[in-house]
BALUM-126536 format. One line per 3 residues: number of its first residue (from 1); for each residue x, y negated, z negated of C-alpha. Coordinates in pm, whole numbers, plus 50000, padded with zeros to 5 digits. Layout:
% BALUM-126536
NUM = X/Y/Z | ... $
This chain:
% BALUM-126536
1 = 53262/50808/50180 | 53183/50407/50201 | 53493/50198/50237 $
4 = 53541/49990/49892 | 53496/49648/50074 | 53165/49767/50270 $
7 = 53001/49902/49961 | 53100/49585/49781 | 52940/49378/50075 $
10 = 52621/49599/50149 | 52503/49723/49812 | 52602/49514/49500 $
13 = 52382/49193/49637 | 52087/49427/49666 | 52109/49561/49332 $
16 = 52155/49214/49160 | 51822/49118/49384 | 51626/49382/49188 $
19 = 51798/49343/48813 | 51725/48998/48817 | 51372/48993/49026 $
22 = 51271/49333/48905 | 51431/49479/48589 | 51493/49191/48385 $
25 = 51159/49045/48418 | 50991/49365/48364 | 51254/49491/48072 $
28 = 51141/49107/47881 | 50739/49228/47885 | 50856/49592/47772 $
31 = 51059/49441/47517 | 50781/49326/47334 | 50551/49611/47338 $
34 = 50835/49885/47269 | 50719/49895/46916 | 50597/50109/46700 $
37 = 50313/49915/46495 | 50210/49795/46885 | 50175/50088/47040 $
40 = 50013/50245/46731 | 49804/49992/46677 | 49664/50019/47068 $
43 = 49599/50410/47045 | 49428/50406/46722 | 49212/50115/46873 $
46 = 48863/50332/47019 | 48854/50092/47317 | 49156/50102/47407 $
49 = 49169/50467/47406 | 48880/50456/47637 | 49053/50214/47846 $
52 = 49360/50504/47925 | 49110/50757/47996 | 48905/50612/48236 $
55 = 49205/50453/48414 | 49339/50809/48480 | 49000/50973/48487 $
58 = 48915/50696/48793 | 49249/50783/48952 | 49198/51173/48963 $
61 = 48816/51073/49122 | 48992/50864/49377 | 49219/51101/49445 $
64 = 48961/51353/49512 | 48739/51175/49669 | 49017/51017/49920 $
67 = 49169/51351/50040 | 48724/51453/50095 | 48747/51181/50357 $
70 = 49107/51166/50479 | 49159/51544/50561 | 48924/51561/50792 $
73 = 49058/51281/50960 | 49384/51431/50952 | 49287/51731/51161 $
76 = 49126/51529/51406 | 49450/51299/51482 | 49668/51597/51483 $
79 = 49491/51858/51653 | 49313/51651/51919 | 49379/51383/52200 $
82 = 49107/51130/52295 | 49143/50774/52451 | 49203/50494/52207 $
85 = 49370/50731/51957 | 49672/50481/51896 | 49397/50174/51859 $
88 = 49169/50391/51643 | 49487/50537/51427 | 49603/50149/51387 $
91 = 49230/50020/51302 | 49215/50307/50985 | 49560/50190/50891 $
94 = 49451/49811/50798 | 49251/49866/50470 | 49508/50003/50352 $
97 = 49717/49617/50345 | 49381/49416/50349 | 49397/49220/50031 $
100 = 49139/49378/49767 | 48932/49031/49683 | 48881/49113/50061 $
103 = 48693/49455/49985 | 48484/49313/49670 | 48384/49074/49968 $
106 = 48267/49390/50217 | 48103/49564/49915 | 47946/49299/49785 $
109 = 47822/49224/50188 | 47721/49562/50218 | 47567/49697/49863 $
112 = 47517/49359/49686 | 47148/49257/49617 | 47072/49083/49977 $
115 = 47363/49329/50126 | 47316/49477/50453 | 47243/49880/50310 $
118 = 46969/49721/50037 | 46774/49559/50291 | 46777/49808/50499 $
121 = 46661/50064/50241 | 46429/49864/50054 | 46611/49893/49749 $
124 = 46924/49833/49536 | 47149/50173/49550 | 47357/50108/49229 $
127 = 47713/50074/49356 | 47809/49743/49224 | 47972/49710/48923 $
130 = 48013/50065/48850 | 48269/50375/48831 | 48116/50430/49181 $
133 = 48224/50148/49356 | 48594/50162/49216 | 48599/50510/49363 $
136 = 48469/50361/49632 | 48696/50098/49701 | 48977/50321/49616 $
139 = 48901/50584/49857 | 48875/50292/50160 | 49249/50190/50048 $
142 = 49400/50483/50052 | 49264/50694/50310 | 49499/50614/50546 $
145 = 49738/50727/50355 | 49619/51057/50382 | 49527/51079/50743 $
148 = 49870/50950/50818 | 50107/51169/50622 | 49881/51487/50649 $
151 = 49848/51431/51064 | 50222/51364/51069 | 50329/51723/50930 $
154 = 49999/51898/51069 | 50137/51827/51458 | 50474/51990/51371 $
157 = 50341/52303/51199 | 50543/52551/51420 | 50181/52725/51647 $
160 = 50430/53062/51608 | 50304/53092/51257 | 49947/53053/51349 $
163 = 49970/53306/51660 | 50137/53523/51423 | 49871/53550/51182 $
166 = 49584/53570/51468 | 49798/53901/51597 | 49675/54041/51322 $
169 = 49379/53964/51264 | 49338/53605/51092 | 49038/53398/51208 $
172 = 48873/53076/51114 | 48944/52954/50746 | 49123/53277/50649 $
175 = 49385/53128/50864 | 49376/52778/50761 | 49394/52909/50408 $
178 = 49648/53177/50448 | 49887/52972/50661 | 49809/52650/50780 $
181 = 49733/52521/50375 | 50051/52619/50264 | 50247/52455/50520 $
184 = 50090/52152/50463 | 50072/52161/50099 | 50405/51906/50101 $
187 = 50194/51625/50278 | 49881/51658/50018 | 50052/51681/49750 $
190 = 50235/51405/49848 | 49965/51175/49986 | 49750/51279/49644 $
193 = 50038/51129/49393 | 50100/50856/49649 | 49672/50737/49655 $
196 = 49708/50823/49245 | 49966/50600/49161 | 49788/50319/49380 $
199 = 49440/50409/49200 | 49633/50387/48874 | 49769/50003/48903 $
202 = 49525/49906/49067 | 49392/49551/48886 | 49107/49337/49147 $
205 = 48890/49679/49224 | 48802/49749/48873 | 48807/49391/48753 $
208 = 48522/49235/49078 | 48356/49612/49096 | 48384/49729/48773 $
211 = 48350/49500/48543 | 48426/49483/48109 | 48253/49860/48096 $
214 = 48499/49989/48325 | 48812/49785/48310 | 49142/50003/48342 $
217 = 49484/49911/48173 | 49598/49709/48444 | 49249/49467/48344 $
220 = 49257/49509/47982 | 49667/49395/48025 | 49555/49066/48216 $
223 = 49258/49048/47994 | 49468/49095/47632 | 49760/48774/47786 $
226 = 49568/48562/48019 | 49232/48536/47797 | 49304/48663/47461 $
229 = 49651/48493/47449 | 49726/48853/47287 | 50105/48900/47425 $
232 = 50154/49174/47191 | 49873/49386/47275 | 49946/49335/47666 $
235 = 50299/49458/47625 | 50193/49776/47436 | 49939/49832/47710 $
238 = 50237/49782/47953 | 50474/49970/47799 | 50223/50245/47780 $
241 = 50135/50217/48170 | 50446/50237/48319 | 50544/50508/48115 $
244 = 50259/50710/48266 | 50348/50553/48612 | 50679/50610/48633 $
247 = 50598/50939/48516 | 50357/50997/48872 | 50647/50851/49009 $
250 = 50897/51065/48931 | 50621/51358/49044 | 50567/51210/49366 $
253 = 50998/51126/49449 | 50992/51484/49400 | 50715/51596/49610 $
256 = 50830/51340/49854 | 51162/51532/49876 | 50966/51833/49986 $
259 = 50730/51623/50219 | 51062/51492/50377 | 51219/51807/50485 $
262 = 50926/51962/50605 | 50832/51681/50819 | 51184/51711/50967 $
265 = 51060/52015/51142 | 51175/51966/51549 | 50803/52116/51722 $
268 = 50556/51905/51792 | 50283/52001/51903 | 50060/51905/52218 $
271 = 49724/51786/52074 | 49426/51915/52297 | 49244/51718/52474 $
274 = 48902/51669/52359 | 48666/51744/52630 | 48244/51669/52639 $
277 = 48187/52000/52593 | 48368/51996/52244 | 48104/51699/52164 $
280 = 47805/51877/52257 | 47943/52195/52055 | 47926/52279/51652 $
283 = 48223/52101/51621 | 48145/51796/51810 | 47858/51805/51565 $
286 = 48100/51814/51276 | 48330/51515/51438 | 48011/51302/51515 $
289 = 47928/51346/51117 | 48236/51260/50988 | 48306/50984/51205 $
292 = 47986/50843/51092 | 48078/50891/50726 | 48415/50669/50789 $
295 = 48246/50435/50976 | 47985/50373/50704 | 48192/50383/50390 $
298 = 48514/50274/50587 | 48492/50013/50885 | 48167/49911/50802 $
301 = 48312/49671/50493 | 48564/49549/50766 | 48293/49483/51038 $
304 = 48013/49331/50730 | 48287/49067/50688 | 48384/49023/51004 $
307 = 47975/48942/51079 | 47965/48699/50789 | 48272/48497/50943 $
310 = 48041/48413/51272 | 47685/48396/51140 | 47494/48127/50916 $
313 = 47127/48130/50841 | 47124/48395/51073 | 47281/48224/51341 $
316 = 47584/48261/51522 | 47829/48020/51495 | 48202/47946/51481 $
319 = 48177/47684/51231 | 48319/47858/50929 | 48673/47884/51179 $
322 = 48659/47537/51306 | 48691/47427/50902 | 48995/47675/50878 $
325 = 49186/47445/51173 | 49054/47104/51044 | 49271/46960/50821 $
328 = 49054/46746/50686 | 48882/46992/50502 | 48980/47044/50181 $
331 = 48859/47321/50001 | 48882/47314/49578 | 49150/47529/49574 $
334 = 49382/47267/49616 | 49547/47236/49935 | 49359/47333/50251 $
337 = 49322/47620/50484 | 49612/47511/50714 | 49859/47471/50470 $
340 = 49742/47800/50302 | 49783/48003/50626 | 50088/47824/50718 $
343 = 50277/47939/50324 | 50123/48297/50364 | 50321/48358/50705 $
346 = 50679/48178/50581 | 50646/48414/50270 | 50597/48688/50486 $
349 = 50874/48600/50715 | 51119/48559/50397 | 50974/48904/50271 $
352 = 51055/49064/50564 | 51407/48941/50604 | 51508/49003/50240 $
355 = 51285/49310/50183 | 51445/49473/50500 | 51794/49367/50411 $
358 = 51759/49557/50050 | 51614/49848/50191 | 51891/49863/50439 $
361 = 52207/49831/50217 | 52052/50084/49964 | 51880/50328/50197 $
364 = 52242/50353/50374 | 52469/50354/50065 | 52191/50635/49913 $
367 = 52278/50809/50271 | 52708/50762/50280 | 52760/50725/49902 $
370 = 52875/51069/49769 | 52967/50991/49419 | 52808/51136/49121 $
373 = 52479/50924/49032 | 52328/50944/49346 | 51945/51092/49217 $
376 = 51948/50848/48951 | 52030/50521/49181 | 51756/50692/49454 $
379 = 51512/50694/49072 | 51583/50343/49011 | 51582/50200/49366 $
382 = 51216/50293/49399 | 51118/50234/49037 | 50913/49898/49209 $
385 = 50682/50096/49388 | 50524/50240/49046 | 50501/49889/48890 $
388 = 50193/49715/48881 | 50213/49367/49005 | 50023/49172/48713 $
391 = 50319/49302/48474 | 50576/49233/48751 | 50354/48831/48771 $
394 = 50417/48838/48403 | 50718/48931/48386 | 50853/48650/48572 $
397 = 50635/48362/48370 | 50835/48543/48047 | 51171/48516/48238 $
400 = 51204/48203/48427 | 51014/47915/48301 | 51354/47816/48143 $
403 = 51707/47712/48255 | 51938/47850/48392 | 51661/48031/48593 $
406 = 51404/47803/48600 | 51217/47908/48911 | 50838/47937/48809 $
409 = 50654/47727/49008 | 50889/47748/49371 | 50815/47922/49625 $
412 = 51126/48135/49574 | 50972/48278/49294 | 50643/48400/49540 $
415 = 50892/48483/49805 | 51112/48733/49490 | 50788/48874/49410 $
418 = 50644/48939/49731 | 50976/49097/49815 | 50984/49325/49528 $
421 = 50628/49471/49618 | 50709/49515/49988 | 51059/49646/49981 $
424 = 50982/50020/49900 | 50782/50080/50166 | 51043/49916/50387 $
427 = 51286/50148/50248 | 51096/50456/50270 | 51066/50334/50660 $
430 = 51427/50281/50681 | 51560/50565/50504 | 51330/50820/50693 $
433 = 51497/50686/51011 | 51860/50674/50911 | 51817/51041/50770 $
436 = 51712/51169/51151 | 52033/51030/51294 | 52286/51268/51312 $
439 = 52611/51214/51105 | 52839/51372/51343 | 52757/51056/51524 $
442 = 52909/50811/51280 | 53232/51028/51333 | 53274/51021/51649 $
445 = 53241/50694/51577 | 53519/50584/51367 | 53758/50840/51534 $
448 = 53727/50613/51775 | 53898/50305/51548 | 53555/50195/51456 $
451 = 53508/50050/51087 | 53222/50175/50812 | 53008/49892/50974 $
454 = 53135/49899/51301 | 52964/50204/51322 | 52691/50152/51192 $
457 = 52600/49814/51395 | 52709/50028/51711 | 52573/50357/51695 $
460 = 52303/50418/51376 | 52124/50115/51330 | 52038/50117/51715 $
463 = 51920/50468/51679 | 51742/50339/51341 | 51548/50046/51489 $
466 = 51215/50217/51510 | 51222/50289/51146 | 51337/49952/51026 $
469 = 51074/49750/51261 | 50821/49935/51095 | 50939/49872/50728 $
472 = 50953/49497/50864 | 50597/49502/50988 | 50504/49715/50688 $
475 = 50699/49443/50482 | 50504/49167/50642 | 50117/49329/50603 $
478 = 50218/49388/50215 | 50335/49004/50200 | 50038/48827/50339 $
481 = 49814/49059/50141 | 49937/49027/49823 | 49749/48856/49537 $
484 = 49821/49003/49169 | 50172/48862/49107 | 50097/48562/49311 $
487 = 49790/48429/49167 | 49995/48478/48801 | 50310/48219/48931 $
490 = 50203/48022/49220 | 50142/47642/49224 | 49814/47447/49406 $
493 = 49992/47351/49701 | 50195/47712/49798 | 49802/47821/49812 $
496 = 49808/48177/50028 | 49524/48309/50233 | 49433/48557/49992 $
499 = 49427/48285/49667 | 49204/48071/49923 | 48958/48344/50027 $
502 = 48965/48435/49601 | 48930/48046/49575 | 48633/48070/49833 $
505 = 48434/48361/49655 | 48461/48149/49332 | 48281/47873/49424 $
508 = 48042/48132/49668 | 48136/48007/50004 | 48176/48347/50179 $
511 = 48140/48249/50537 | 48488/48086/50480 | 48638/48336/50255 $
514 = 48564/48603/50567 | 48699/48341/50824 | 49020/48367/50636 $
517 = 49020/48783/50558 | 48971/48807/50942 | 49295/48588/51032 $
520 = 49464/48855/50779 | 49274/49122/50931 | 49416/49048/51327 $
523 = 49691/48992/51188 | 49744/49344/51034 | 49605/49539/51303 $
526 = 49854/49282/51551 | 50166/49455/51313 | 50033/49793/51282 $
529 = 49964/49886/51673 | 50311/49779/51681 | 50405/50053/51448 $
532 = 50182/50286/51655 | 50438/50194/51959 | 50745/50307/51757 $
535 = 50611/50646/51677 | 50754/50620/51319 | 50616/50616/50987 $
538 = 50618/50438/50708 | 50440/50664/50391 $
């Protein structure tokens, strides 16, 4: 069990972090919509109703349509080796922290009027500003998601099993679905909650893509406060939202659990190399398919903006970069690019420290702490990641634009927010790592004379280091990404990239809006083949 003192130390300044950054804010907007004649009044309103359905009915197609792309993918990462695997693994990972005014940019690039796909075919294909396109845009978010966690257990299935079954007569799919599916069953189920929960909040997809017909309660909350000055309606919607998300939240801790232990499984097994003679085969076929599909409906927004940054009037040019480094161009969003770049990496430095810090003191006390109320402090710890960050952005105007906490408007405030979003992941990075090392270790420590944090300085943090680089890096993508909570508290001149590039798409300058997403984008894929070096992961 802890010592008193370290417990005092390590976990108390954590949890007063996310009471006062997390569930007082978000306890103020509740407080408001936990009543009766609110609530009431939303469900008996026919729009509204509409609003609830299509959010979840969106979320299941999402879902659906995610795991159609990502298990495929999945297979191919864990059952074969090929050069550039690590590159190509890091390169589907960063859509999944690209900032999503950055995707209603690649659409819009791709499948707008004068996008790439309509002149190519002559004709508009209807994916704007429709249930498509959120599906869409949803399914290039969180695909990595499932390629990731799905590979990840799929390479330690135990081959025994398989061999097993082919003794006696199991072939082809009968196998996969006989044995293979139900060994894996943890990581889909876990990666499907996971991608529904992010489907669920999401806010900028349905609000560019989508549009009044298909706004989802996250839009219709922004919509009811921001534009309708209608707090009361907003906080109903609220209250109803995170009472379905921390509902899928709940389901997915749970299936996590599961995911967890079976990914703790010791075999891993050698992925096969894949030769030219696989290519030229049926299933080369099927691999030269799919990987066509991704790159179309997945890389293809990435590459569409990464054109528009270096071409004008169909011309190459680095123009739209030089303005990013000249300070004496000063875009309408209020500061210019320099500054803007130069906030969104010291927020993402200060999320990193503080968001790692948390997720260390409670991932370890959730480890050593042995006291009753264990579940529910592991329920509340990761209660953030099933928030949406407009209520969280809210939540924060309500609670400090007056003394004693009078912080809207400081950076602090951006850098509490930011950390708040981030820290789960970096927790689920951290607490992954510190469950592999083995406890016997810790002992052996302190029979030695070593102190509670003696030993863990010493002996499991070093052991611990891949996973808690990775939550850092993880921490760091989230950070410069984010836009929701920001864009509800920040001030002109703590401008971030992604405000600038949603600054830039305002006033339809989208060379420089895809100059700036490709500074995130390097950036991302920079942090991520660094988490492809560790070996670790983060979902």
């Amino acid at each position: 069990m802890l010592s008193r003192r370290f417990w005092l130390v390590v976990f108390l300044p954590a949890l007063a972090f996310l009471v006062v950054f997390f569930y007082y804010p978000v306890t103020l907007i509740l407080e408001d919509g936990l009543s009766v004649s609110a609530i009431s009044s939303v469900l008996s309103n026919p729009y509204y109703r509409h609003v609830i359905a299509f959010t979840i009915l969106q979320a299941v197609g999402s879902t659906l349509l995610t795991l159609a792309i990502g298990l495929p993918g999945a297979y191919l990462f864990a059952k074969y080796d090929f050069p550039g695997k690590r590159t190509l693994k890091a390169i589907l990972t960063v859509p999944f922290v690209m900032p999503s005014i950055m995707v209603a940019l690649g659409f819009i690039l791709l499948f707008g009027r004068e996008g790439f796909f309509t002149s190519i075919l002559g004709r508009n294909l209807g994916i704007l500003y429709s249930w498509k396109a959120i599906l869409l845009a949803h399914a290039f978010y969180n695909f990595p998601v499932v390629v990731r966690m799905v590979s990840s257990l799929w390479e330690r299935i135990n081959p025994h099993y398989e061999e097993a079954a082919m003794s006696l007569g199991a072939r082809g799919f009968t196998l996969f679905r006989k044995v293979t599916l139900p060994m894996l069953y943890p990581a889909i189920l876990a990666s499907s909650l996971l991608t529904f929960i992010f489907s669920f909040l999401s806010f900028s997809i349905p609000l560019i893509l989508g549009g009044y017909r298909y706004s989802t309660i996250e839009v219709a909350i922004f919509t009811s406060i921001m534009t309708l000055l209608d707090f009361r309606t907003g906080a109903a919607l609220a209250v109803i939202q995170m009472t379905l998300s921390f509902t899928f939240m709940y389901l997915y801790l749970k299936s996590l659990d599961r995911y967890s232990k079976a990914e703790e499984q010791r075999i891993l097994r050698e992925p096969r190399r894949l030769k030219l003679k696989d290519m030229l085969s049926l299933k080369g076929l099927g691999i030269t398919i799919y990987s066509a599909i991704v790159f179309v409906f997945i890389l293809s927004p990435l590459l569409a903006v990464v054109y528009d940054s270096i071409t004008w009037k169909g011309k190459f040019t680095l123009e739209f970069y030089r303005r990013l480094f000249d300070s004496s161009y000063n875009p309408i969003f209020g500061s210019d690019s320099l500054h803007a770049i130069a906030w969104t990496f010291a927020f993402g430095f200060a999320t990193v420290l503080l968001a790692t810090l948390i997720a260390l003191a409670i991932a370890y006390s959730a480890l050593r702490w042995d006291l009753p109320g264990k579940t529910l402090v592991d329920v509340l710890a990761t209660l953030p990641l099933g928030s949406s960050a407009i209520v969280i952005g809210l939540g924060y105007i309500k609670a400090f634009h007056r003394p004693p906490l009078l912080l809207l408007g400081s950076p602090y405030l951006i850098v509490a927010a930011h950390t708040v979003i981030a820290y789960p992941f970096a927790l689920r990075a951290v607490s992954s790592s510190l469950r592999k090392v083995k406890s016997s270790l810790r002992e052996a420590a302190m029979s030695l004379g070593a102190t509670d944090f003696k030993a863990f300085l010493k002996v499991e943090l070093p052991l611990a280091f891949g996973g808690v680089l990775v939550g850092a890096v993880f921490s760091f993508a989230m950070s410069i990404a984010e836009l929701g909570a920001t864009y509800m508290i920040y001030q002109p001149e703590y401008t971030t990239i992604t405000i600038a590039i949603y600054r830039y798409l305002g006033s339809r300058q989208f060379g420089s809006a895809s100059a700036m997403a490709v500074i995130l984008m390097i950036v991302s894929l920079v942090g991520f083949l660094l988490i492809e070096r560790t070996g670790e992961e983060v979902w």
